[in-house]
C-alpha positions as CSV (number, residue, x, y, z in Angstrom):
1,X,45.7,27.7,0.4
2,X,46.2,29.5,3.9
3,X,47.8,32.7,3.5
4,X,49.5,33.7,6.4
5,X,51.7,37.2,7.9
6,X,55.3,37.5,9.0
7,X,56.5,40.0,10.8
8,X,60.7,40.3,9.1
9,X,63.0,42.3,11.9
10,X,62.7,45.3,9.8
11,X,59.0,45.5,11.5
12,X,58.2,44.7,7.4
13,X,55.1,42.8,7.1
14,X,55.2,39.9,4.5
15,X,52.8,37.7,4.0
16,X,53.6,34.0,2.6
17,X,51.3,31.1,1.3
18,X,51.6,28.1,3.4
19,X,51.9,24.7,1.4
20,X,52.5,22.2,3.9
21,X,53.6,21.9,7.6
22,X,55.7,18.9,9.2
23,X,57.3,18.1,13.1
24,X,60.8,16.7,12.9
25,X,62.9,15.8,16.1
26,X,60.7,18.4,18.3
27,X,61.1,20.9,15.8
28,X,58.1,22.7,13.2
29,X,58.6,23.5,9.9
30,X,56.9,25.2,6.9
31,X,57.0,25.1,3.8
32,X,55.3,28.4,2.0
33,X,55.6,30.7,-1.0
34,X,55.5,33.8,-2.2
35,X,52.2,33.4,-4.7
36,X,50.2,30.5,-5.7
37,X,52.0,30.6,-9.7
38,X,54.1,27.4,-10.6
39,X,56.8,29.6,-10.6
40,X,56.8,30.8,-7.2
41,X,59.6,30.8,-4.7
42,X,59.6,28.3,-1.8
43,X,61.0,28.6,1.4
44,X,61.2,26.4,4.2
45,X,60.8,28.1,7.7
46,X,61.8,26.7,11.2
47,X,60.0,27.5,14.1
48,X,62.4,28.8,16.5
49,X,60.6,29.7,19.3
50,X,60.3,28.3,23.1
51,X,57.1,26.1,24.1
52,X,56.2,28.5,26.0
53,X,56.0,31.6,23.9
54,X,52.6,32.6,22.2
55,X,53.4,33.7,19.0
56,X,56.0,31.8,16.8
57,X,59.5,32.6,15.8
58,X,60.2,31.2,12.4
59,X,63.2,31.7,10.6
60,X,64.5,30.0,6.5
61,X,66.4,27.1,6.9
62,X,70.2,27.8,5.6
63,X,71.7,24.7,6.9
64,X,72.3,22.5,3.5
65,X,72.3,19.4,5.0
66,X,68.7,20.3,7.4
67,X,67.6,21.9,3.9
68,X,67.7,18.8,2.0
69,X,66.7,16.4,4.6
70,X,63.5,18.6,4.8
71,X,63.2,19.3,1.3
72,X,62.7,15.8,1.2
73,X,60.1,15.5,3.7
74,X,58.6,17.7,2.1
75,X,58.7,16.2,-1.2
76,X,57.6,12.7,0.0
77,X,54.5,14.6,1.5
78,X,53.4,17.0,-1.5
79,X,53.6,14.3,-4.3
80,X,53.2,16.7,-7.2
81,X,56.3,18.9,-5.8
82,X,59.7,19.3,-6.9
83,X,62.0,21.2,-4.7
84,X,64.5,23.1,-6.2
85,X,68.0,23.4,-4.2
């Protein structure tokens, strides 16, 4: 599993595990966690940045109704996942 580093805008380096990745309506999300235990907590992440920036802007999906209709994306993708709401 890729393992990859975010930056938080306290300049507070976390560092996530990236499950799966999926394009919706121009837009990329992520799903990732915080360890690779069945117990960990997933987060889904939305790129936010321009086309033309080089490094990535991702920020967790709040928005319940975007949250479940990627959730379920996501689900439908990872066929031994259950997303929790």
């Amino acid at each position: 599993m890729e393992k990859i580093k975010f930056v938080a805008e306290n300049d507070e380096a976390v560092e996530f595990f990236v499950l799966d990745q999926t394009r919706i309506n121009g837009k990329n999300y992520l799903l990732v966690a915080d360890s690779e235990e069945d117990n960990a907590t997933a987060y889904i992440l939305k790129d936010q940045s321009l086309d033309s920036e080089q490094e990535s802007i991702y920020e967790i999906v709040e928005d319940e109704d975007e949250l479940d209709a990627v959730s379920g994306v996501f689900e439908t993708l990872i066929e031994d996942i259950d997303i929790e709401r």
